[in-house]
C-alpha positions as CSV (number, residue, x, y, z in Angstrom):
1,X,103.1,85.4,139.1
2,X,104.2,83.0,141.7
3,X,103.3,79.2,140.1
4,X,104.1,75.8,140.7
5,X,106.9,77.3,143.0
6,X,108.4,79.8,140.7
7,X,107.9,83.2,139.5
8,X,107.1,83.8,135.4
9,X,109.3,86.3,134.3
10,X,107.8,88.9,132.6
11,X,110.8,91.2,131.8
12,X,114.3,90.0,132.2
13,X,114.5,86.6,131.3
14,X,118.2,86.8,129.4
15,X,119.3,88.8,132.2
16,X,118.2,85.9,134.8
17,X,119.4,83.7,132.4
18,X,122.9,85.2,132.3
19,X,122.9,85.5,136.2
20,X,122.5,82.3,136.5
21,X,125.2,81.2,134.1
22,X,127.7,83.6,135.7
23,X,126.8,81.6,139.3
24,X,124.4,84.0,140.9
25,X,121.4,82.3,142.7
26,X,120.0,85.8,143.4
27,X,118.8,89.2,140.7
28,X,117.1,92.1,141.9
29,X,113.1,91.8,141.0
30,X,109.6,93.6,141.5
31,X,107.1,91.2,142.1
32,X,103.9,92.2,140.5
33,X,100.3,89.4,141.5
34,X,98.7,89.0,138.3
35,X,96.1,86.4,136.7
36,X,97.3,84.9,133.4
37,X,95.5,87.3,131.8
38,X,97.1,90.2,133.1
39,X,100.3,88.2,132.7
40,X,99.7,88.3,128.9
41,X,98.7,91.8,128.6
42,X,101.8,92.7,130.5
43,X,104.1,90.9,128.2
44,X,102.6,92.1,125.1
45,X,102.6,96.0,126.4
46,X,106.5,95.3,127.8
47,X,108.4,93.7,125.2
48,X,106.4,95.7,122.4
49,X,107.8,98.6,123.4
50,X,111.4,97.5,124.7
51,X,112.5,94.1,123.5
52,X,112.5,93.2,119.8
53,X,110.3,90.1,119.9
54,X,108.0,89.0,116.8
55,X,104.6,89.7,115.8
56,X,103.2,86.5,116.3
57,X,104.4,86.8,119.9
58,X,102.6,90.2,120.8
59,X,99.2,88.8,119.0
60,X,99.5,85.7,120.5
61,X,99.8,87.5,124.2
62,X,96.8,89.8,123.1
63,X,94.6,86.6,122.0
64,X,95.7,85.5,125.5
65,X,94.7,89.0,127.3
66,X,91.5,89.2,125.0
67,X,92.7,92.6,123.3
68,X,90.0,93.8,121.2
69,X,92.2,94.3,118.1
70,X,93.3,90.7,118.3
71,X,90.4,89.1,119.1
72,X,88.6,91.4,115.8
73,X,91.3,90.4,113.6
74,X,90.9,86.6,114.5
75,X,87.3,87.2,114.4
76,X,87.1,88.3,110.9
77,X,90.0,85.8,109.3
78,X,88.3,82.4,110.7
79,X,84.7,84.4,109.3
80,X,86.1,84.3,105.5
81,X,87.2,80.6,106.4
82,X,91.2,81.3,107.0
83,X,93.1,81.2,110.2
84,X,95.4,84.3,111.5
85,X,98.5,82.3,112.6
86,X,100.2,83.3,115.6
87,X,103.7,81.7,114.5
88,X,105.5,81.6,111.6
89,X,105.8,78.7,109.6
90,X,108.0,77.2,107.3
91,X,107.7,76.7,103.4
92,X,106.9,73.2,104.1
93,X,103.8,73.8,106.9
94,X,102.5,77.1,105.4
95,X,99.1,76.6,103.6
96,X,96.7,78.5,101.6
97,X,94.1,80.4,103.8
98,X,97.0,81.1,106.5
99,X,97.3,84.4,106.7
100,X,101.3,85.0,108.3
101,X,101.2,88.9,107.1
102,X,99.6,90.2,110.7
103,X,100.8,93.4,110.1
104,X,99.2,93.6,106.6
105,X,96.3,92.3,107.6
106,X,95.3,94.7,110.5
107,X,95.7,97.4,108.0
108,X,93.6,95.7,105.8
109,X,91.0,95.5,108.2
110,X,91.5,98.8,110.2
111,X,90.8,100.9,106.1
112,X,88.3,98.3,104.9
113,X,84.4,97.5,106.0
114,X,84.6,93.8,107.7
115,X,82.1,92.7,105.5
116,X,84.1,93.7,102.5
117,X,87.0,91.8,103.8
118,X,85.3,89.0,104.7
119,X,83.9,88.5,101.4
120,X,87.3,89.3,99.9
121,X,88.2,86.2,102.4
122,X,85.8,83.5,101.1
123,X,86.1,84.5,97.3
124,X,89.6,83.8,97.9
125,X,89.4,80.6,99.3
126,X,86.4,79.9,97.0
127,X,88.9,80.2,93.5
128,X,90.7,77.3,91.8
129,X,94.2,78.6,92.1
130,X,93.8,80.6,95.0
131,X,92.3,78.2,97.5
132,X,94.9,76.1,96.4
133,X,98.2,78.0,96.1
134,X,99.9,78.9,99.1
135,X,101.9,81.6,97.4
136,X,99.0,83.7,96.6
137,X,98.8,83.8,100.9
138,X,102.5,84.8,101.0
139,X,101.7,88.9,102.5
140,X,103.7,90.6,99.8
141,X,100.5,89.1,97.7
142,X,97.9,88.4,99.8
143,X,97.5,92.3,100.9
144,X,96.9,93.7,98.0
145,X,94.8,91.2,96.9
146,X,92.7,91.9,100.1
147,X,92.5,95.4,99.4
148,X,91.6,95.7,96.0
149,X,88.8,93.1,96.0
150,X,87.6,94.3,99.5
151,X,87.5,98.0,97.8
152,X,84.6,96.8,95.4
153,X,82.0,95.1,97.0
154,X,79.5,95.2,94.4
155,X,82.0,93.0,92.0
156,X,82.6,90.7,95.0
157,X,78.7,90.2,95.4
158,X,78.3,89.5,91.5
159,X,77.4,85.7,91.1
160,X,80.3,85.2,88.5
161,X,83.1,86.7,90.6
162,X,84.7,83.6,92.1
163,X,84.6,82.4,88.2
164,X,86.4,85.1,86.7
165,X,89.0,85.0,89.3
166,X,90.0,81.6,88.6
167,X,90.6,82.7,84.9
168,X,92.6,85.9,86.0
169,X,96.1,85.2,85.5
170,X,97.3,87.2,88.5
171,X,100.7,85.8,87.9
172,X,100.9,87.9,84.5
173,X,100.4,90.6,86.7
174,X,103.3,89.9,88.9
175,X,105.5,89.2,86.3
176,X,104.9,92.7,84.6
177,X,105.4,94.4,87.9
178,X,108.6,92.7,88.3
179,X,109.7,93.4,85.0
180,X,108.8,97.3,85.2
181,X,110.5,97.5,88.6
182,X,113.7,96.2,87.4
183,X,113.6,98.6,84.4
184,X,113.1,101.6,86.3
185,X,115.7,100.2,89.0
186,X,118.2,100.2,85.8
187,X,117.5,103.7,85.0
188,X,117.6,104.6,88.6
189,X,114.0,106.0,88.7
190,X,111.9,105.8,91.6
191,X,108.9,102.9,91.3
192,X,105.6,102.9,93.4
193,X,105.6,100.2,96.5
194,X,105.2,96.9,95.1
195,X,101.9,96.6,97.3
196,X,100.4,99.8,95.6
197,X,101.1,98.8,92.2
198,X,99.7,95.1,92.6
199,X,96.1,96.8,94.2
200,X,96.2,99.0,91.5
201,X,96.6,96.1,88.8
202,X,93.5,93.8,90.4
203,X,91.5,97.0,90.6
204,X,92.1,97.8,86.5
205,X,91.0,94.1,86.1
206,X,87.6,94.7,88.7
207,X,87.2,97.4,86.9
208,X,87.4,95.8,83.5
209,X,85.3,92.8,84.2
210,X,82.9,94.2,86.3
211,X,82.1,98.0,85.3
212,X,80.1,99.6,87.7
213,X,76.5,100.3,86.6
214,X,74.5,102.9,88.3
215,X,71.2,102.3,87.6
216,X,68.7,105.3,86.5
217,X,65.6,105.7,89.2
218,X,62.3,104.2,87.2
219,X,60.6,107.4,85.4
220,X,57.3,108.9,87.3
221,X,54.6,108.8,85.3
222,X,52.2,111.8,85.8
223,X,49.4,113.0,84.7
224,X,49.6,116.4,83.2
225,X,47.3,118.2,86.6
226,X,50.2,116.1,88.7
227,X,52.8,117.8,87.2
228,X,51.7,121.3,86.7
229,X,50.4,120.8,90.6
230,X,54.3,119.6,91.1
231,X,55.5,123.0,89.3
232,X,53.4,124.8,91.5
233,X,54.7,123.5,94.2
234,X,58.6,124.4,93.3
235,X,57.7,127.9,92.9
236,X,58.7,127.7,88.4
237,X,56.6,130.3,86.3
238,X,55.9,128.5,82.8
């Protein structure tokens, strides 16, 4: 797109930068018009598929082209109160209720109800020790965190949920994962993902804290002409 007297390269830019090094003042080109929306959506579809650029690049350029998946995704972290970062930070600017783990997150979102995950969200940044903490929003965390708590929503909606968090010593958790990995690792044994075994840990504690109840319909009272007529009705000889 021809601006302020140049072209934006969309494709190519180490090439033209090499050229221009090497003392070329000319490179072959296709000129392409495009608004700066198109612009984005262009970069994001090109160097997804052939340059090796990050994450936070190609959902920055979607934000910028108003991509559905990106917009959705933004949509839903800045409703549970976090931000979806489109950079990555460094130990020192990374905060909790960043969420760095794009990848993680979309699949969060694209096997889990938004409302689930958006409750999940503000629990999270609700908790003592979560709200906090910006370890618990490092990914290899934060994801299946997300996707155990966003995989029971009637524990999420129980008024005493964001207490019983803050007494869950998630860390124990981690720590006995750790430990059973490196044991199996000794005897050369194959351990479940590290992601799978955390979401299964948080759900045994759900699960624990919070049994599911399911609640017996009310008995119908009849009278006894009701329920013969009822009998009737169903076609049962008595």
């Amino acid at each position: 797109m021809w601006r302020g007297g140049a072209y934006a390269i969309i494709d190519g830019q180490h090439r033209t930068h090499a050229a221009a090094i090497c003392g070329f003042s000319q490179v072959p080109c296709q000129i392409v018009q495009m608004n700066r929306t198109e612009q984005a959506a262009a970069f994001a579809a090109v160097n997804g598929v052939v340059t090796a650029v990050t994450v936070w690049q190609l959902l920055k350029a979607a934000l910028a082209a108003g991509e559905q998946w990106a917009v959705t995704a933004r949509s839903i972290a800045e409703e549970g109160g976090c931000r979806l970062m489109t950079s990555n930070g460094s130990s020192l600017t990374k905060v909790a209720g960043d969420i760095y783990g794009i990848k993680g997150f979309l699949s969060v979102i694209e096997t889990r109800p938004r409302d689930a995950v958006v409750a999940a969200l503000k629990a999270l940044m609700k908790a003592e020790g979560y709200n906090d903490n910006r370890e618990i929003w490092d990914s290899a965390l934060l994801i299946p965190l997300l996707l155990a708590l966003s995989e029971r929503p009637p524990a999420l909606s129980n008024p005493g949920f964001v207490s019983a968090l803050e007494k869950y010593d998630i860390w124990d958790l981690v720590d006995r994962d750790a430990s059973e990995r490196r044991a199996a690792l000794r005897l050369g044994r194959k351990h479940p993902p590290k992601s799978e075994t955390l979401r299964t840990g948080i759900l045994t504690w759900i699960d624990t804290a919070f049994p599911a109840r399911i609640a017996l319909p009310p008995s119908e009272k009849l009278t006894r002409q009701e329920a013969m007529a009822r009998v009737a009705a169903i076609g049962v000889n008595l």
